[in-house]
C-alpha positions as CSV (number, residue, x, y, z in Angstrom):
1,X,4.5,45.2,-48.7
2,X,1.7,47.3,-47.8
3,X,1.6,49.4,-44.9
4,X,-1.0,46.9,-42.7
5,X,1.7,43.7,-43.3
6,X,4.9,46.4,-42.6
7,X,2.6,47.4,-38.9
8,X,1.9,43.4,-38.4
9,X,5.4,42.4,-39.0
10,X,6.9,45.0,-36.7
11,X,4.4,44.5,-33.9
12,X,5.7,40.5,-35.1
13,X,9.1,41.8,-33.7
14,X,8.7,43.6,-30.7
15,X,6.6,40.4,-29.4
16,X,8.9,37.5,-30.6
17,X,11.7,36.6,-27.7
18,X,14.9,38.0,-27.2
19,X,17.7,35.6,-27.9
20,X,19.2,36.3,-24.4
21,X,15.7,35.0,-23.8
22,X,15.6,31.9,-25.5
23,X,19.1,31.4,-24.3
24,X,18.0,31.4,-20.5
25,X,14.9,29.5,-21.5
26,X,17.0,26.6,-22.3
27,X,19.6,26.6,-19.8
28,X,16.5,26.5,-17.1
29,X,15.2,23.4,-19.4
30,X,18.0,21.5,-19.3
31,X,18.6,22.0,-15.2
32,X,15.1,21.3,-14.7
33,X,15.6,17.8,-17.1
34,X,18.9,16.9,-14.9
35,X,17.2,17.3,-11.7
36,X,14.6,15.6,-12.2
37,X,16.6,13.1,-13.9
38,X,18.8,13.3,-10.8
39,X,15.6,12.3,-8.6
40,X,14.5,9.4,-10.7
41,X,17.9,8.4,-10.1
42,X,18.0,8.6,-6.3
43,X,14.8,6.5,-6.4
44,X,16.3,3.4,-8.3
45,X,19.5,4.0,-6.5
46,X,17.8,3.5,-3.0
47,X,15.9,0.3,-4.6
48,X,18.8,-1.3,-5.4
49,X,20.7,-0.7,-2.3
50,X,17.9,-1.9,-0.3
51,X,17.5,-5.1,-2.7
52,X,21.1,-5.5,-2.6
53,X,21.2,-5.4,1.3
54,X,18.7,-8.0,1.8
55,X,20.1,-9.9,-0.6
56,X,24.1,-9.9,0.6
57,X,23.0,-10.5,4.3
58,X,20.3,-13.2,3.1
59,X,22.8,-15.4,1.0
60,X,25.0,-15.2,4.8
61,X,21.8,-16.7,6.1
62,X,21.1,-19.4,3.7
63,X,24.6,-20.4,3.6
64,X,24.3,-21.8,7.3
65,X,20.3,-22.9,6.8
66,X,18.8,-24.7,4.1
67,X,15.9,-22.9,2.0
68,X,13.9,-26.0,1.7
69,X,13.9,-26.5,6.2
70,X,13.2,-22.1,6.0
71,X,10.0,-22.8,3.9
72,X,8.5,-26.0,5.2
73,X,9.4,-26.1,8.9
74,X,6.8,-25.3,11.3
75,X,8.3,-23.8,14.0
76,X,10.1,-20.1,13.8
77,X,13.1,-20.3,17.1
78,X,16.0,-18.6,16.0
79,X,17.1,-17.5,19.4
80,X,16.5,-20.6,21.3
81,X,19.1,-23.4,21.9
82,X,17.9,-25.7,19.2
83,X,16.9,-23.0,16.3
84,X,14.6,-23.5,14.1
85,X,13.7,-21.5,10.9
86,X,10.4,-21.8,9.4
87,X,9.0,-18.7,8.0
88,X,5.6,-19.9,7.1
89,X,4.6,-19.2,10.9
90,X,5.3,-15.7,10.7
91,X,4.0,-15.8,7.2
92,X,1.0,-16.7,8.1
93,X,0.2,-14.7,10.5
94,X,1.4,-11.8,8.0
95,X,-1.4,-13.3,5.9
96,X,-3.8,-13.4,8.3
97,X,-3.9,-9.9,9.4
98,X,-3.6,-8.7,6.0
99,X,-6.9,-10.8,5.0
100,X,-8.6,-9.3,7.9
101,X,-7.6,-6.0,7.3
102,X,-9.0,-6.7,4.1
103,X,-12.4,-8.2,4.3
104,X,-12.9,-4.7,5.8
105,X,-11.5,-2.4,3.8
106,X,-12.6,-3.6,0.4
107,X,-16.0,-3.7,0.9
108,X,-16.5,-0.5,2.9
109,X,-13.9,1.7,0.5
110,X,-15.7,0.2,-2.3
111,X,-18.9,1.3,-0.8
112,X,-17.5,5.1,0.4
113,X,-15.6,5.2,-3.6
114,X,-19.1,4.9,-5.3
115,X,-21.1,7.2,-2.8
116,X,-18.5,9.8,-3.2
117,X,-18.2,9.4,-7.1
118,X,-21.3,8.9,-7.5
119,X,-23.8,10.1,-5.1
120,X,-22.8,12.7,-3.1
121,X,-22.6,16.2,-3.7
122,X,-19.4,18.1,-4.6
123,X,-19.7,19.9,-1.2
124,X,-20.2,16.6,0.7
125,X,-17.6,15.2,-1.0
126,X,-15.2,17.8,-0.8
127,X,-15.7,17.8,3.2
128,X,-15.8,13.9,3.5
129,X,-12.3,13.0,1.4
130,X,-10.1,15.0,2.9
131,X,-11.4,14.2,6.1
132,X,-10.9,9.9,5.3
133,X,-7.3,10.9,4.1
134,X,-6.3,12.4,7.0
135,X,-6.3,8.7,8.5
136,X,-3.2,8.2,6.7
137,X,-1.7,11.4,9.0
138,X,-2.6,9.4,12.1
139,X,1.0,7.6,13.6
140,X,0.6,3.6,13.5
141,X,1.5,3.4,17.0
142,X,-1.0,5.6,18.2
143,X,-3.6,2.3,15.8
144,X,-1.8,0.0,18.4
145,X,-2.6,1.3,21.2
146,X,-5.9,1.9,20.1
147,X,-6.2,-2.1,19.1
148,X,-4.9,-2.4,22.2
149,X,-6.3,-1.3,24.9
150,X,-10.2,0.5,23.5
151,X,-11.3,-2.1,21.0
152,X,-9.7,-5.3,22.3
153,X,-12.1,-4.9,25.7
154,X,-14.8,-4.0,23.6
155,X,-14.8,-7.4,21.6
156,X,-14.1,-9.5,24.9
157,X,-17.0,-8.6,25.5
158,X,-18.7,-10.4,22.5
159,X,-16.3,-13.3,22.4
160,X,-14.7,-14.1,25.7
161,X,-12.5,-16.5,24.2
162,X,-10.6,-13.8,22.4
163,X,-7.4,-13.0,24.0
164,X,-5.7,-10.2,25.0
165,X,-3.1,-10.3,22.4
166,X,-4.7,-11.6,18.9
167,X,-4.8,-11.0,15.2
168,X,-8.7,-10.4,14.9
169,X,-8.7,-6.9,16.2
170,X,-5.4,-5.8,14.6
171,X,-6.4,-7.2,11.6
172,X,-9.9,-4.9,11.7
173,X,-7.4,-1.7,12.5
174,X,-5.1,-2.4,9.6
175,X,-8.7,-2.5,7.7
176,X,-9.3,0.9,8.7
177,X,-5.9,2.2,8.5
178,X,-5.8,1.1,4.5
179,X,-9.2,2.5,4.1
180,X,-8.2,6.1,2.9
181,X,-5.7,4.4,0.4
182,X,-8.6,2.4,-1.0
183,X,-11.2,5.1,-1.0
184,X,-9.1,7.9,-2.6
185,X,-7.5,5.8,-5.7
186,X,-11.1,3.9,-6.6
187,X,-12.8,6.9,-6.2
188,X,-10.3,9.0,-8.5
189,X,-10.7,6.0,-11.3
190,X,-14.5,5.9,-10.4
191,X,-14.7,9.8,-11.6
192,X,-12.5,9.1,-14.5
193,X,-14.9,7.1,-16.7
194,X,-17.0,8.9,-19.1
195,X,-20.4,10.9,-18.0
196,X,-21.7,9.6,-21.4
197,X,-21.1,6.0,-20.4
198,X,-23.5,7.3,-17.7
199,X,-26.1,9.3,-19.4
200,X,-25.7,5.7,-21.8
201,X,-27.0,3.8,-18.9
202,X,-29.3,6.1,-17.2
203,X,-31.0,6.2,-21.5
204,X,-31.4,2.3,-20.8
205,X,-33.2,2.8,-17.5
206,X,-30.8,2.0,-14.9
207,X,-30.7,3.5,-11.9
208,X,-28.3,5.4,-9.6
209,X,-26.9,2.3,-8.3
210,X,-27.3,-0.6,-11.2
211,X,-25.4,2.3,-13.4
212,X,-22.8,2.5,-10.5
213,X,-22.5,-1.8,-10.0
214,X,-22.7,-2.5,-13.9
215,X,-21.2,0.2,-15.7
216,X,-18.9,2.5,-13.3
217,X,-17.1,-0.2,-11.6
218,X,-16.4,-2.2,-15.0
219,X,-15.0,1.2,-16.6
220,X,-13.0,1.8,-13.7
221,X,-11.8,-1.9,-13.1
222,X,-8.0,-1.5,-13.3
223,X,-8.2,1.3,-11.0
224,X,-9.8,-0.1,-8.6
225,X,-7.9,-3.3,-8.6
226,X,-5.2,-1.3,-8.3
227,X,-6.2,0.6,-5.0
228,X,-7.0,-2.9,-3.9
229,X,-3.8,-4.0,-4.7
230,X,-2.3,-0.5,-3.1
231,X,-4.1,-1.4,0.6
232,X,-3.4,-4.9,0.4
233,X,0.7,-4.0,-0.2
234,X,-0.1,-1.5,2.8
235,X,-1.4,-3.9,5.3
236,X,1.3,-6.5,4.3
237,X,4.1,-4.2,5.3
238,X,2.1,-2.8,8.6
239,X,4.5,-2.5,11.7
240,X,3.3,-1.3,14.9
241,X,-0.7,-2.4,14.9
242,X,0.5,-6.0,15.0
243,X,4.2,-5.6,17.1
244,X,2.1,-3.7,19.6
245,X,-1.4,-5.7,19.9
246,X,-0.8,-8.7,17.9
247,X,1.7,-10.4,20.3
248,X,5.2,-11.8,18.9
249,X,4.6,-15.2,19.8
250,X,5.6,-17.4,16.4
251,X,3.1,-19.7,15.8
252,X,1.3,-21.2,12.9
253,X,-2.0,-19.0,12.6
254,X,-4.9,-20.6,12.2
255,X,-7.0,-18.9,15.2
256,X,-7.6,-15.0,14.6
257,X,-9.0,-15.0,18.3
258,X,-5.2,-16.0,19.3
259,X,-2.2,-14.3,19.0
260,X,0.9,-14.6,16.7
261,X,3.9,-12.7,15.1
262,X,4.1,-11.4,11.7
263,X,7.3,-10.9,9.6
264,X,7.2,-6.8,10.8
265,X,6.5,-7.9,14.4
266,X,9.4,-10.4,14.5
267,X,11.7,-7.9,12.9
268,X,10.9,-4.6,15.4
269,X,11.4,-7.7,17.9
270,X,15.2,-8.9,17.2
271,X,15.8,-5.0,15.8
272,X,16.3,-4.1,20.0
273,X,19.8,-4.8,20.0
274,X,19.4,-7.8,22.3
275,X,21.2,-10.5,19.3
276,X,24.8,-10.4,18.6
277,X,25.2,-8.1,15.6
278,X,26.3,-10.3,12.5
279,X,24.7,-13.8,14.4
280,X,23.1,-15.9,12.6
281,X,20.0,-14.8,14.6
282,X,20.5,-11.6,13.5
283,X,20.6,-12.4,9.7
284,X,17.2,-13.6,10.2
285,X,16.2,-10.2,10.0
286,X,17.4,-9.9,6.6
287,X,15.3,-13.8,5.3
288,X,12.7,-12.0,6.8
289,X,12.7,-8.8,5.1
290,X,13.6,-10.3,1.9
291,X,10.6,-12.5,2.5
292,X,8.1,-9.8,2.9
293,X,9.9,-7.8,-0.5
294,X,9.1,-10.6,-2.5
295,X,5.6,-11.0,-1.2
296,X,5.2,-7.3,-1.7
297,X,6.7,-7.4,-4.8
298,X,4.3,-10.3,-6.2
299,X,1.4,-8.0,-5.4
300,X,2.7,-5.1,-7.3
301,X,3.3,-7.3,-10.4
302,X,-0.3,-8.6,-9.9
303,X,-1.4,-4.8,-10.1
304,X,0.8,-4.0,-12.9
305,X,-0.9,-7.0,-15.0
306,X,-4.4,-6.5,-14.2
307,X,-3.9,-2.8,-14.8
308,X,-2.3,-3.9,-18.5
309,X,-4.9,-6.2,-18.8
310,X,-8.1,-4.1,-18.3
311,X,-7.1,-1.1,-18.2
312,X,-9.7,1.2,-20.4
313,X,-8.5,3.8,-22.5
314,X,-11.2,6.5,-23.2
């Protein structure tokens, strides 16, 4: 061995790791594994208590009333002296708001994703994001009362026949509250697609926007469906916009300018403490909830497939 490969070998040594080293090295491994094993865990754990809560009380509930009168009847009274159990009119109103909520939120976060991904400067869009996101900071109540009482007189202005409590306006506020959700995930997919897809289009003579409309958005499609899946899951489960300015009268909705409960309103509504606990008006609660999992749960499953389905590997 000559005397440059005898100095290599022994510098070799004095850099390579102790064992006491490598020891520690994998005892901090193996903790780091467990707990975050440990917090996968949790997650699935709470899941399934949560599924199996709705579903013990639910099977109570459906033991004393019939599935097929809980999805056809028209009339939602579980507290009156003649009950009746149809979940379609809280449903719809569920529906209603969330379709509102997102005939403006699609379009404008679509709009605000592309001038952010691909438009404005980094500076702009480094002031602007962070600034939409903080939307998601502000309490839901705080929405309500907004809906409420500063842009409900604002549209009886426009449309007198729109009443004090309604789903039109807390439908537009749930738009705006899912607006960060939508803007931050399509813009993030937006940015992911390749600047030579780009550079591709711009060769061809596109502009700004055609390279944006035809070649961004069809990159970036599973995202995208995905943040519009994300904000439409959001605005389903919404709580206090529509308890606080939607009214909680159940009724078939069909009229945005009118009022009506949704499945969150009705539950915040019986959640007071005014029904016998364990009642069978009580275990609506539960029919309810496990109503709006499974709706939820459909739109995740819809976002999971369209993800697998056009989802772009570059």
């Amino acid at each position: 061995m000559t005397i440059m490969e005898q100095a290599g070998a022994a510098r070799y040594r004095r850099l390579a790791p102790s064992e006491a080293f490598l020891r520690r090295r994998a005892v901090i491994a193996q903790i780091a594994r467990g707990v975050l094993f440990l917090a996968a865990a949790l997650s699935i754990f709470i899941t399934a208590g949560i599924v199996y809560i709705l579903l013990y009380d639910s099977i109570l509930f459906f033991q004393q009333v019939s599935i097929i009168d809980f999805l056809t009847d028209t009339q939602w009274t579980p507290v009156f002296d003649q009950p009746r159990f149809g979940i379609m009119t809280l449903v719809s109103g569920t529906l209603m708001t969330t379709l509102i909520g997102l005939l403006v939120a699609i379009p404008a976060g679509t709009i605000l994703a592309i001038y952010l991904s691909e438009f404005s400067a980094h500076r702009t869009r480094e002031i602007v994001k962070p600034i939409l996101e903080l939307l998601a900071g502000v309490p839901t109540v705080a929405f309500g009362y907004f809906a409420l009482f500063f842009l409900t007189p604002i549209f009886q202005r426009f449309i007198p026949e729109l009443s004090t409590f309604n789903l039109l306006v807390p439908g537009i506020v749930i738009g705006i509250m899912i607006l960060p959700y939508i803007v931050s995930v399509a813009e993030d997919a937006m940015r992911a697609v390749p600047n030579t897809l780009r550079e591709g289009a711009f060769a061809l003579g596109f502009t700004r926007l055609q390279t944006a409309v035809r070649v961004v958005i069809p990159g970036a499609f599973s995202g995208v469906t995905a943040a519009y899946i994300l904000g439409m899951s959001r605005a389903v489960g919404e709580t206090m916009v529509v308890a606080i300015a939607a009214g909680q009268q159940a009724r078939l909705a069909v009229n945005p300018l009118e009022g009506a409960a949704t499945i969150t309103a009705y539950i915040v509504q019986i959640s007071l403490g005014d029904v016998p606990h364990n009642s069978l008006a009580y275990l609506t609660i539960f029919a309810a909830g496990l109503t709006l999992f499974l709706i939820t749960l459909a739109f995740n499953l819809i976002a999971f497939w369209l993800r697998r389905r056009y989802r772009e590997v570059y």
